[in-house]
C-alpha positions, -999 to 999 in steps of 0.1 A, spaced: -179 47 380 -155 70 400 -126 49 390 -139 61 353 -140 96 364 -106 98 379 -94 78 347 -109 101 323 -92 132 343 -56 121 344 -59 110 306 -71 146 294 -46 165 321 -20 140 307 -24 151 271 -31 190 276 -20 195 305 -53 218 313 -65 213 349 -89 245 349 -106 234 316 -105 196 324 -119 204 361 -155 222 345 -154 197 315 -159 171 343 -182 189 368 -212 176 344 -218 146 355 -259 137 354 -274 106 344 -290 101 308 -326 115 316 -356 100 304 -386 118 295 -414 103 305 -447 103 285 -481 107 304 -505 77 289 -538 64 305 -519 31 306 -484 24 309 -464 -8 308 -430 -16 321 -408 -33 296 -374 -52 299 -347 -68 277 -315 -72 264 -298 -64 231 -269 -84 222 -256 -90 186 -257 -119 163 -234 -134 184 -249 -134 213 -225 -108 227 -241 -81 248 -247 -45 232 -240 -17 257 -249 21 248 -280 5 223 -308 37 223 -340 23 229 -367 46 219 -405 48 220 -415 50 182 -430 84 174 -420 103 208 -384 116 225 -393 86 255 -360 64 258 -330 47 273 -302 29 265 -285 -6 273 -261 -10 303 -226 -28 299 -248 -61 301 -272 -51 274 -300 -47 294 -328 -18 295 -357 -11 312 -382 15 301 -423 25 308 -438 27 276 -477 35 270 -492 3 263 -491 -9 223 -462 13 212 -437 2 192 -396 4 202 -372 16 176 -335 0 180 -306 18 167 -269 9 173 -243 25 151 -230 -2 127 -258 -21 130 -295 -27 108 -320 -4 127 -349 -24 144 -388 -20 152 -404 -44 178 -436 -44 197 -433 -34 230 -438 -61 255 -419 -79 283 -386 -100 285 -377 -87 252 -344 -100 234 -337 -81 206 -307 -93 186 -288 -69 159 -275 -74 130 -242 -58 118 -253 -36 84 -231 -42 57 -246 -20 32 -221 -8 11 -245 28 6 -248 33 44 -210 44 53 -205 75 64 -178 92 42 -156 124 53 -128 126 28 -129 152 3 -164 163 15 -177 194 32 -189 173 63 -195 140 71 -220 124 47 -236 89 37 -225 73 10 -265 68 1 -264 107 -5 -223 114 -23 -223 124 -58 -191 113 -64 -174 80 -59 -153 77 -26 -141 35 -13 -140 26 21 -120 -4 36 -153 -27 53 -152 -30 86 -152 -68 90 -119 -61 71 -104 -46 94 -116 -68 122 -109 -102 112 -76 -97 94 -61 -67 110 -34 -58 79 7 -56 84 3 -21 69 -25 1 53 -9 -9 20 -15 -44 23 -47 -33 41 -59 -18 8 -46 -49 -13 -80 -64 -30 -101 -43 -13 -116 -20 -38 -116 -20 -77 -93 7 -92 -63 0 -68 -32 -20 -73 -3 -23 -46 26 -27 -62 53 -40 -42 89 -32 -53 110 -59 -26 99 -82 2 127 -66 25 104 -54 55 117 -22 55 106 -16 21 66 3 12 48 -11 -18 38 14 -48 0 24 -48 -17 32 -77 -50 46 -81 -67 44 -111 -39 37 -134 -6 58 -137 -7 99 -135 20 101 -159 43 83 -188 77 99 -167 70 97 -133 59 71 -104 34 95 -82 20 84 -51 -15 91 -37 -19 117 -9 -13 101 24 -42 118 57 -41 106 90 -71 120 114 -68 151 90 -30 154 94 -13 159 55 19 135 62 50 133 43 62 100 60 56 63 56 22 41 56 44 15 74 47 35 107 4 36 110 -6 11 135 -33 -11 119 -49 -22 153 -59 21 158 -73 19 124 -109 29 127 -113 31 89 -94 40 55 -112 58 28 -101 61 -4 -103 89 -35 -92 75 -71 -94 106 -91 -96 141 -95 -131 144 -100 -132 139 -59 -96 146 -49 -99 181 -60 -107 191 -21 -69 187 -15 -62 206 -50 -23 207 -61 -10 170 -42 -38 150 -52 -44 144 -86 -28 108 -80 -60 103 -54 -57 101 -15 -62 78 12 -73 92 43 -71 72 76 -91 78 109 -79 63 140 -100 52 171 -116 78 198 -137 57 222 -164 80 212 -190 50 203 -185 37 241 -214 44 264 -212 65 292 -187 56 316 -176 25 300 -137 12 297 -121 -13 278 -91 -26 278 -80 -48 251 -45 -69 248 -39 -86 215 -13 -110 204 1 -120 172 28 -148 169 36 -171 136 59 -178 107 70 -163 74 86 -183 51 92 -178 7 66 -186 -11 83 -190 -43 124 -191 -55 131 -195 -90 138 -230 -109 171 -235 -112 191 -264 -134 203 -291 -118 225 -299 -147 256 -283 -159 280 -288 -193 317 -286 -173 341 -311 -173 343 -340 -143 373 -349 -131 384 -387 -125 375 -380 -88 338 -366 -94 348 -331 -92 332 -305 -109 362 -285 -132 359 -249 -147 367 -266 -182 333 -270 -206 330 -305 -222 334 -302 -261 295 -307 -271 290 -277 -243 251 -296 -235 244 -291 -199 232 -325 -192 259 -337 -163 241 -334 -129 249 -317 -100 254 -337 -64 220 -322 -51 221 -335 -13 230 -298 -9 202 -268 -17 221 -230 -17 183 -215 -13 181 -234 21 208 -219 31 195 -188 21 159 -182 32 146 -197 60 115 -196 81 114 -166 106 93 -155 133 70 -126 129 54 -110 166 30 -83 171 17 -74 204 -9 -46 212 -24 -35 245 -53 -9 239 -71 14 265 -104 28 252 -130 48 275 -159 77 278 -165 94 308 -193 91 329 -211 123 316 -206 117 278 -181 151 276 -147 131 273 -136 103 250 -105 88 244 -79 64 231 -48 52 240 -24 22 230 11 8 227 23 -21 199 58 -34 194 60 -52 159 91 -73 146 93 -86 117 129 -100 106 123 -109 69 129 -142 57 164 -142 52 193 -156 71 210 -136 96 190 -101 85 170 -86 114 143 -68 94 130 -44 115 118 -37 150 90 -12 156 72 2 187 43 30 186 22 49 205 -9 67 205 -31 91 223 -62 107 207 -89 126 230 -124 142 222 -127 168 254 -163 187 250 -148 220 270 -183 237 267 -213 233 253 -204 251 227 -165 241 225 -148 210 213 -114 198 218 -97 172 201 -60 154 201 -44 132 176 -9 118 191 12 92 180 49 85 184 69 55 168 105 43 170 115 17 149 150 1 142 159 -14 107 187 -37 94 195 -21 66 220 -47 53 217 -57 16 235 -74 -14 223 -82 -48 196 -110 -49 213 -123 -83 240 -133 -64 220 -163 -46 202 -175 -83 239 -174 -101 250 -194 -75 263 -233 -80 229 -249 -69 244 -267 -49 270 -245 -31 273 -246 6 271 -212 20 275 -224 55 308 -236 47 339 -228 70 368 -201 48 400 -215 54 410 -194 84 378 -208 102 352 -180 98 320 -192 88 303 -184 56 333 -194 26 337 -164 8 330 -179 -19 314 -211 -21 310 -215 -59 327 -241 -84 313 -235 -116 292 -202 -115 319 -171 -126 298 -147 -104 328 -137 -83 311 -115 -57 313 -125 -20 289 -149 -5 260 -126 8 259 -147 44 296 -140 47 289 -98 37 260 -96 63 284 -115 93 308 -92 83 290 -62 81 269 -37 95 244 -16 84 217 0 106 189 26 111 170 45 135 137 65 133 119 86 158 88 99 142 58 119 163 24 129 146 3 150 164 -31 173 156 -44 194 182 -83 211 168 -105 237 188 -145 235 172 -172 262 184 -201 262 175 -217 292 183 -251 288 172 -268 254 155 -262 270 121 -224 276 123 -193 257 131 -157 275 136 -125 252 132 -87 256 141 -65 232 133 -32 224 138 -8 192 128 33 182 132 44 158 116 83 153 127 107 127 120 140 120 128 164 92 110 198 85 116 218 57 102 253 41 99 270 11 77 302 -4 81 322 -27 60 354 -36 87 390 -36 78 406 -73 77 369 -86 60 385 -114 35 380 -111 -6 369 -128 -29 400 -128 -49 420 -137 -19 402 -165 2 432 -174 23 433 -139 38 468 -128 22 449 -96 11 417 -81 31 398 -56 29 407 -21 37 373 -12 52 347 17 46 326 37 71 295 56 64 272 77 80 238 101 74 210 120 100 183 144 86 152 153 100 117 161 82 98 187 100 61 192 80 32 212 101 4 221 91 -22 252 100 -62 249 92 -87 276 100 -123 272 87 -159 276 86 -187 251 81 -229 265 80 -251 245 77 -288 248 67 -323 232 63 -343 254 43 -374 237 43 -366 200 22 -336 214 15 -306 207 32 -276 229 30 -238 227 41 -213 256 31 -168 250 40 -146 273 38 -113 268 48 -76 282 47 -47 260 46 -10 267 54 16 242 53 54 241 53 78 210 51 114 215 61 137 189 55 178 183 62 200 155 53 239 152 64 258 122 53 299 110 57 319 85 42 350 74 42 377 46 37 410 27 45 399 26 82 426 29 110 417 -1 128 396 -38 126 365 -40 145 325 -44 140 321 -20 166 338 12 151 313 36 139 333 73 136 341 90 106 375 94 124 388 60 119 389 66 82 412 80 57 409 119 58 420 121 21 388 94 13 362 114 36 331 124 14 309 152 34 275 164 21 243 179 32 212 189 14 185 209 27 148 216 11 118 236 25 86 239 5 54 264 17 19 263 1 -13 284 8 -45 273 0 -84 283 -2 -110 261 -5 -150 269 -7 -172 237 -13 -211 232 -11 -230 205 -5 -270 205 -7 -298 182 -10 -333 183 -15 -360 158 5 -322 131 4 -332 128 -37 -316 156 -52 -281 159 -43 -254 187 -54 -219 193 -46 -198 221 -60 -161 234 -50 -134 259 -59 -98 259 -45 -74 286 -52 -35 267 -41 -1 281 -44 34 269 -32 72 273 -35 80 248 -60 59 257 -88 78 285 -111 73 320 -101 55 332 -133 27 303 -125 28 296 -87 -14 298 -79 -37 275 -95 -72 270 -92 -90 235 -89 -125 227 -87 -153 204 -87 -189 200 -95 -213 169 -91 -242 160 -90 -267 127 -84 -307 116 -83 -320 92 -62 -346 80 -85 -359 53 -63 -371 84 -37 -389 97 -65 -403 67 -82 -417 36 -64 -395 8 -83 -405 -29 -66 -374 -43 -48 -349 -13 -55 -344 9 -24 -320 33 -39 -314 38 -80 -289 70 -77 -270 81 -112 -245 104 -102 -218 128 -125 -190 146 -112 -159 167 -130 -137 183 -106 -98 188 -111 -66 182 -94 -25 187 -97 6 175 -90 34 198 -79 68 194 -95 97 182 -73 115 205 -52 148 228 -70 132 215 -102 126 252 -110 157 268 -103 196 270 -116 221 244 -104 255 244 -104 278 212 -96 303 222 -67 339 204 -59 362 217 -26 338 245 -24 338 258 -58 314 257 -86 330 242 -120 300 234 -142 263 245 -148 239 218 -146 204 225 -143 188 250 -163 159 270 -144 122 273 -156 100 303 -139 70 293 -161 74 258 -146 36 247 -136 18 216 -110 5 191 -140 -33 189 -140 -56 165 -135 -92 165 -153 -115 142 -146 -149 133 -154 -169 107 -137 -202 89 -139 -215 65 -119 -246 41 -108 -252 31 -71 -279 3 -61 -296 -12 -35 -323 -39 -41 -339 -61 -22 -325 -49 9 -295 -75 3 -273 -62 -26 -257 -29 -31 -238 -22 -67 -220 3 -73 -208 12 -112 -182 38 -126 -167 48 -153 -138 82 -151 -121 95 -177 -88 112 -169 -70 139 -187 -35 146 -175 -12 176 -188 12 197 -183 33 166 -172 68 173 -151 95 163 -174 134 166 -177 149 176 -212 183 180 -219 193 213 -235 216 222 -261 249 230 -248 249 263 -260 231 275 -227 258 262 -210 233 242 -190 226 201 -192 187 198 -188 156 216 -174 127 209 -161 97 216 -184 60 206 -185 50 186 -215 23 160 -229 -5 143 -221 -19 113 -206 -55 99 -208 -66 70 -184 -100 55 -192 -117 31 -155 -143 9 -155 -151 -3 -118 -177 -25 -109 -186 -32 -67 -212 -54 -58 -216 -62 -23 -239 -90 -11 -258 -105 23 -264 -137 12 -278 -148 44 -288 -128 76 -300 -150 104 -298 -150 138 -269 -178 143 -253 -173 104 -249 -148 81 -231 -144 50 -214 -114 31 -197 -113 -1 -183 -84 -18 -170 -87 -56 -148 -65 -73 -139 -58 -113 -118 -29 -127 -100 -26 -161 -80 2 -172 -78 21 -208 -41 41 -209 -28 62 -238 -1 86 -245 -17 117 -261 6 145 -279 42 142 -263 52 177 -273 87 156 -278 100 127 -299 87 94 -295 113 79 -271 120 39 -248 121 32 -215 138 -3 -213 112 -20 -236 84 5 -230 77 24 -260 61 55 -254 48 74 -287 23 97 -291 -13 94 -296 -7 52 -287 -15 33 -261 6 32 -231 20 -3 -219 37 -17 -254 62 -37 -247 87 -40 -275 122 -64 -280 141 -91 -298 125 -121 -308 132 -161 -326 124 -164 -358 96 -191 -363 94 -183 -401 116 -182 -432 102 -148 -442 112 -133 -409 150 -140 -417 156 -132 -456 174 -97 -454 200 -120 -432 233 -117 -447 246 -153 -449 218 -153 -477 247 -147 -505 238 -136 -540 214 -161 -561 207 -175 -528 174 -177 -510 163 -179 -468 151 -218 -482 187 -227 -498 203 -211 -462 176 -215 -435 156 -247 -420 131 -252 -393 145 -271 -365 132 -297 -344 117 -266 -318 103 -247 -344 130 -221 -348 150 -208 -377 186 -223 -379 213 -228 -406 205 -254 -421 247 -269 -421 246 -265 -384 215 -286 -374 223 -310 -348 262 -295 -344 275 -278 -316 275 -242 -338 239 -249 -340 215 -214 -331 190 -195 -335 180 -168 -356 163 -139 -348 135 -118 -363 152 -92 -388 142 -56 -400 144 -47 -438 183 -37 -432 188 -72 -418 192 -62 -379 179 -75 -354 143 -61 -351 119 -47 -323 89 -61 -325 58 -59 -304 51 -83 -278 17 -76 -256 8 -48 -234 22 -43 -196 -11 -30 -184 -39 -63 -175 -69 -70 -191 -89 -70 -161 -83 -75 -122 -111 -90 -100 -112 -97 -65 -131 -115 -35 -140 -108 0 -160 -132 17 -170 -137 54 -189 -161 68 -205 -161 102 -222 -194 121 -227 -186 159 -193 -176 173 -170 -187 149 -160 -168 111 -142 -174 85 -124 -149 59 -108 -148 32 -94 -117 3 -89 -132 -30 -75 -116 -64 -72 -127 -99 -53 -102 -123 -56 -112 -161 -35 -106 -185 -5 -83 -187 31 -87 -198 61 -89 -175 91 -93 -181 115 -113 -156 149 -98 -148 150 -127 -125 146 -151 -155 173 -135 -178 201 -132 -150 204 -162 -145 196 -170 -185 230 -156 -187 252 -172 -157 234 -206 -172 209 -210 -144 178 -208 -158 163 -246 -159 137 -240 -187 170 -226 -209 196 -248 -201 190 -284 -183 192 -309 -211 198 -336 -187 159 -350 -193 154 -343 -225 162 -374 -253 198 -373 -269 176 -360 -301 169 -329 -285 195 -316 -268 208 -283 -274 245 -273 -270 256 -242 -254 260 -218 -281 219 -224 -291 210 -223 -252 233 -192 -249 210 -167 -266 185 -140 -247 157 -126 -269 133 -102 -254 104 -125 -258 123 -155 -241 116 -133 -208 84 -118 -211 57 -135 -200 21 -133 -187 14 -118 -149 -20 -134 -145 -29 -147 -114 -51 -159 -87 -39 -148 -54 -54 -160 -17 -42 -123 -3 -54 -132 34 -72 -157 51 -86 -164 86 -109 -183 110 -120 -170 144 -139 -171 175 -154 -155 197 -159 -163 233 -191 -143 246 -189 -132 284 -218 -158 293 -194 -180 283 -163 -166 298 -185 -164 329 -195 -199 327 -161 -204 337 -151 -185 361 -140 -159 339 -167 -132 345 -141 -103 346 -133 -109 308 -158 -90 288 -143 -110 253 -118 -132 240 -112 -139 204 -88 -167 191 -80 -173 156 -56 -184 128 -46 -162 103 -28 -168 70 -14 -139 45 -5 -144 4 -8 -184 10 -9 -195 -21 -7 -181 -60 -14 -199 -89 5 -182 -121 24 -195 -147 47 -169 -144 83 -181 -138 97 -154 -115 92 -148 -77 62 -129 -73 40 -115 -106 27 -82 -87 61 -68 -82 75 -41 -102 106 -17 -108 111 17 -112 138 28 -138 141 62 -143 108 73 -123 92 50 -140 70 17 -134 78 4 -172 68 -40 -167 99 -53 -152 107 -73 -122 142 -74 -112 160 -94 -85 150 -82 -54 144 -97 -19 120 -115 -29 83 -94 -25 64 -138 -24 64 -142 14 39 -166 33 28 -163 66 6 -177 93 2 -166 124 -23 -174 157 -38 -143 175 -57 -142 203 -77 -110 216 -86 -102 255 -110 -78 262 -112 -66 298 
């Protein structure tokens, strides 16, 4: 115990450096008391608590039904405790099912985890911490067991399949690269917007991907605005709010010390087919020549004892290590947490490095008085990325079989260009990365720092205050004397290029508030107020330059280049908002709940003439089963909610902007807007939340979102002298229906069983555009339709589809002109079976080519799967998802459609002679040819574990472990689709926008597996 107490003193004097304040916090150092109960007869009662594992449960509260008599478990489990003879004991352990027993000796109680989805504790969006059992409005919450048996690579994947009403979009597979989140559907038809990102109450500006999973304590989640209005102008594209660890569930005096290790393999899951085949001309000697042969059928096959994706992508090591230090002191006042992880994760591509990241953290709960709380929130992370790249399309034009390990002529490895047949004539990417350097660093530091008195039971007084600092600097170089690909033998080289950038994002954040709080009677009351202040500052310097001085990987100065090619910018932003919030909560006898708020926001980037808005909420729910006794349902709670949000324009979108050469202005570009206003959010939500038979909770909602106001550019007529502005136009209605059910399909001492169900489908529609109707690659956005059309090109399958075509002369019909061929396509009917042989294509009136629709982007439906499965010490998990329906079309697919790649296109080497197509009919790229379905069924993670108790640990000499886990662990394993490209959930933006394409990428379809094992000390 005094090695605790010194422990827990160097920790808080470490972190706040307050020796006076630390000195009285730990001058309390007394024993939990027991009150003792004068009975006639008293009995002495024993036991242990452990959990359905068998492992021991220290800190359990014991307590004599009816009275304040009680004690806790030790470190072992144990308790001891005089009782008046025939009492009951009431057994409470947070996280686990509450328990009543008769009193009596040698008692062994064991626990069972409670997985009830309407028992969580929710504190996003909310006045104070409140059940889920008693919230009229719908929040998620990542499951514990979740987080325990599969601890995620990031919150994004983390949040993958998790919850209904939540896609994670992932744009690459390049580990440097974050996934898109969208809640509830898209905010907007011109813009991508990402949810609002908390961390232990800190607003952040920066990545999900710096957040160390293993100090996740849990993620909650708000969809829409009927819940996200408690963060007003940022959140009408929903939050996510993640709490870290405090050692404040740890009984008195205890310490653990946990080291966790995570080693395996990521490999691709997926590359695209490619043809074997090819239509050139073959030399006497075997070798392939650039000449076609004169049917042009790609039937001759290529020498395949040579893959170009093997060379490619390649099995890679992925490593996570984590040492963790969690304690309490001996009197209760001080908790804390503490831990260190260095994560590297090189990708699965040849010769890149990915990225290497190391964090730490340091949070502490201080209780300075009785009536004084402190609390610290520190984490700092450094990671360093290989920021080298090339375009993907460059491997999948590639000969099939081209050796991109192959020696150049003057003896460097990685031929410059290794292709005989594909005209792609960009260098061979292995070669650019050897020769090549491209790298970043990042320092980021997070840190919240809050002061709570509570100066009578009534009222609690809050000051908060947050950082949340980064700084990124990074370099690339392209060396002089690097060979071309127009001159392999080195007679001409490149000249070399040099670039380099810094800036530094400083966001904090300043919090005052109030919370009272109430019983009147069966009615219980909570009141918020709170102030906000924040301010982001952010500055970015880059320089480039060319025609470098001297050869060499290792010069990195702006001073080897070409002072006539330097290019020197910087940018600079700073955005400051205000806000006021006021929200209620109340309930009467935990069956009547009520929730009402009003937030009055302003900031910088919204035009002067409309810079304050005002957002609120109101919602309400009934738990009918409190009121009504309904056999085998313990709660039956309808709930409603409105409540509205906004999303701020982006920053200089309101003012004038002039284009600047050498210091002087020679052109107006943007025009400036003071009635520019945040677009708002209105939602209305309703809901259903069940429990029955003690087993099953379900949860149903339906929203229905009203967006307007939406941030848009518009060019301008010249006349202003100005190219575009930024204006608010339109609307955008999103329509959810989200179904949770969450079941305990057996709870027993040795096995248990949970399953948790997901279903969401989305409504999306365009409503007045205030503009033209207008495209986004082949998105057609029109008003008053739905959003997700997809429109393009198509084969005619049907005469009537080609008769405006103009070969149809004068007393001619599409029947004298046109035949079905042998595929079921239109063709001329003199070129059937010819090398001039092709297809037609779907015609308008006019005889062009016409746009017609082909299916929606958005799915029918996505579903998902979380099961775990408990038998003594060992369990097994897995996340599974199945998305149906919804159209994508594949970049991937058409790319190499047109370098004569694609397999499903182009091989004619199995077909029979009948039906073998020559190169002008497989040379054609409608729309339709590359859009195709995006179901799937996805195994997202996977994993089977055990646990080692400390009876057994002990059994073998091991007594000084208090835990070990081992386990295997497998991520995105398998995915059954029929679409053709690399990975069916990733997307692209173009133009702000996610509009159903997939393009060429590092590919987002990585496996891995990995074997953990966890040591608790």
């Amino acid at each position: 115990m005094k090695r605790n107490y010194w422990l827990c003193k160097t920790f808080l004097l470490i972190t706040i450096g307050l020796y006076p304040v630390a000195t009285t916090a730990f001058a309390n150092t007394d024993e939990l008391s027991v009150t003792s109960i004068q009975q006639q007869k008293s009995i002495q009662v024993s036991g242990t608590v452990e959990d359905n594992n068998g492992v021991p449960l220290p800190g359990v509260n014991i307590m004599v039904k009816g009275t304040t008599n009680g004690t806790i478990t030790d470190e072992n489990g144990k308790f001891r405790l005089t009782v008046p003879a025939g009492s009951n004991l009431v057994i409470t352990y947070i996280g686990y099912t509450t328990q009543e027993v008769k009193a009596k000796q040698n008692l062994k109680v064991t626990l069972m985890e409670n997985n009830e989805l309407l028992s969580e504790v929710i504190v996003t969006g909310v006045a104070r911490g409140t059940s889920r059992e008693k919230l009229s409005f719908s929040v998620e919450k990542v499951q514990k067991t979740a987080l325990k048996e599969v601890t995620g690579t990031s919150v994004a994947t983390t949040l993958s399949g998790k919850m209904p009403g939540i896609k994670v979009l992932p744009t690459t597979g390049n580990p440097n690269d974050e996934p898109i989140i969208q809640l509830r559907g898209a905010i907007s038809f011109a813009s991508t917007d990402q949810p609002l990102i908390i961390v232990d109450g800190i607003v952040t500006g920066g990545s999900l991907k710096d957040i160390n999973m293993e100090d996740v304590e849990n993620i909650e989640v708000i969809k829409g605005a009927a819940a996200a209005s408690f963060y007003g102008a940022k959140a009408a594209a929903g939050v996510v709010s993640i709490t870290t660890k405090r050692g404040s569930s740890l009984e008195n005096g205890q310490v653990d010390v946990t080291f966790k290790s995570e080693v395996g393999a990521s490999w691709i899951g997926f590359v695209p087919e490619r043809t074997t085949a090819h239509g050139h001309v073959v030399d006497g000697n075997g070798n392939i020549t650039s000449a076609i042969e004169n049917d042009g059928i790609w039937d001759n096959k290529y020498d395949m004892s040579h893959d170009a994706y093997d060379d490619f992508f390649v099995p890679r090591l992925f490593s996570s290590n984590t040492f963790g230090l969690t304690g309490r002191s001996k009197s209760g006042d001080i908790n804390y947490y503490a831990s260190i992880q260095n994560t590297k994760n090189p990708g699965i591509v040849r010769l890149l490095k990915g990225v290497n990241r190391t964090s730490f953290r340091a949070n502490m709960d201080a209780k300075l008085s009785d009536k004084l709380m402190l609390s610290t929130s520190n984490m700092y992370v450094r990671s360093h990325s290989d920021n080298r790249n090339i375009s993907f399309d460059d491997i999948f034009y590639a000969d099939p079989n081209a050796d991109f390990t192959a020696d150049n002529i003057d003896g460097t490895p990685y031929k410059i260009n290794p292709n005989v047949v594909s005209t792609r004539n960009n260098a061979n990417p292995l070669y650019t990365f050897a020769n090549s350097r491209a790298e970043g660093n990042s320092n980021r530091f997070l840190g919240a720092y809050a002061l709570r008195y509570q100066p009578f039971e009534w009222l609690s007084l809050n000051a908060n205050y947050s950082i949340d600092f980064s700084h990124s600097q990074s370099y690339s170089l392209r060396p002089k004397g690097s060979l071309k690909v127009s001159s392999p033998d080195g007679t001409d080289r490149e000249l070399g290029s040099i670039s380099t950038s810094s800036s530094n994002d400083f966001k904090h954040n300043l919090e005052a508030g109030a919370l009272f709080t109430k019983k009147f009677n069966d009615f219980n009351t909570s009141l918020k107020l709170q102030y906000l202040y924040e301010d982001d500052k952010y500055e970015y310097v880059y320089g480039g330059g060319s025609r470098l001085a001297v050869s060499g990987m290792d010069n990195i100065s702006l001073e080897l280049a070409d002072p006539t090619t330097l290019d020197i910018n910087s940018y600079g932003r700073r955005i400051v908002s205000n806000s006021y919030t006021a929200v209620f909560q109340g309930d009467y006898k935990d069956t009547y709940m009520i929730d009402a708020l009003v937030r009055r926001d302003g900031a910088s980037v919204i035009g002067d003439d409309n810079m304050w808005n005002t957002y609120y909420r109101i919602s309400s729910a009934w738990n009918i089963a409190k009121t009504f006794d309904i056999p085998h349902i313990d709660i039956l709670k309808p709930r409603i909610s409105y409540g509205t949000a906004g999303i701020l324009p982006a920053y200089g979108a309101k003012y004038e902007t002039y284009s600047m050469s050498a210091g002087s202005l020679y052109g107006a570009s943007q025009m400036g807007n003071a009635k520019l206003k945040a677009a708002l959010s209105q939602e209305l939500e309703v809901g259903l939340d069940v429990r029955f038979m003690k087993r099953f909770d379900l949860a149903l909602t339906y929203s229905h979102k009203r967006n307007t106001d939406l941030p848009y550019v518009m060019a301008v007529s010249g006349i202003t002298g100005f190219s575009y502005q930024n204006i608010n136009l339109g609307e955008f209605f999103v329509q959810s229906y989200e179904a949770t059910l969450n079941a305990n399909l057996i709870q027993k001492k040795t096995m248990s069983w949970d399953v948790t169900l997901t279903w969401d489908k989305m409504h999306q529609k365009v409503g007045e555009l205030g503009r033209p109707n207008f495209t986004s690659g082949n998105l057609y956005i029109n008003s008053n339709e739905t959003y997700g059309k997809l429109f393009g090109t198509k084969f005619a399958t049907s005469l009537d589809e080609v008769r405006t075509h103009k070969d149809i002369k004068p007393g001619q019909t599409a029947e004298d002109v046109f035949t079905i061929n042998n595929y079921g396509y239109v063709v001329r009917k003199d070129r059937v079976g010819t090398t001039e042989e092709a297809h037609m294509y779907v015609l308008d009136e006019k005889g062009n080519s016409k746009k017609v629709y082909l299916g929606n982007m958005n799915p029918d439906f996505n579903m998902n799967m979380t099961n775990t499965l408990t038998w003594k010490n060992l369990t097994f998990y897995f996340t599974m998802s199945w998305q149906q329906g919804g159209l994508l079309f594949n970049n991937t697919k058409m790319y190499m459609s047109f370098a004569g790649r694609n397999a499903k296109l182009w091989d004619q080497s199995e077909k029979p002679w009948v039906q073998r197509k020559s190169y002008n009919y497989t040379n054609q790229h409608p729309t339709e040819s590359f859009m195709e379905e995006a179901t799937f069924l996805k195994m997202r993670e996977m994993a089977l574990n055990y646990r080692f108790t400390r009876n057994q640990l002990a059994s073998i000499g091991l007594d000084f472990l208090k835990g070990v886990k081992v386990g295997v662990i497998g991520r995105n394993l398998f995915t059954l689709t029929n679409f053709s490209g690399p990975d069916p959930e990733t997307r692209t933006i173009e133009g702000g926008v996610l509009n159903g394409i997939e393009t060429p990428k590092y590919p987002s379809d990585i496996r891995t597996v990995t074997g953990t094992i966890s040591i608790d000390f």
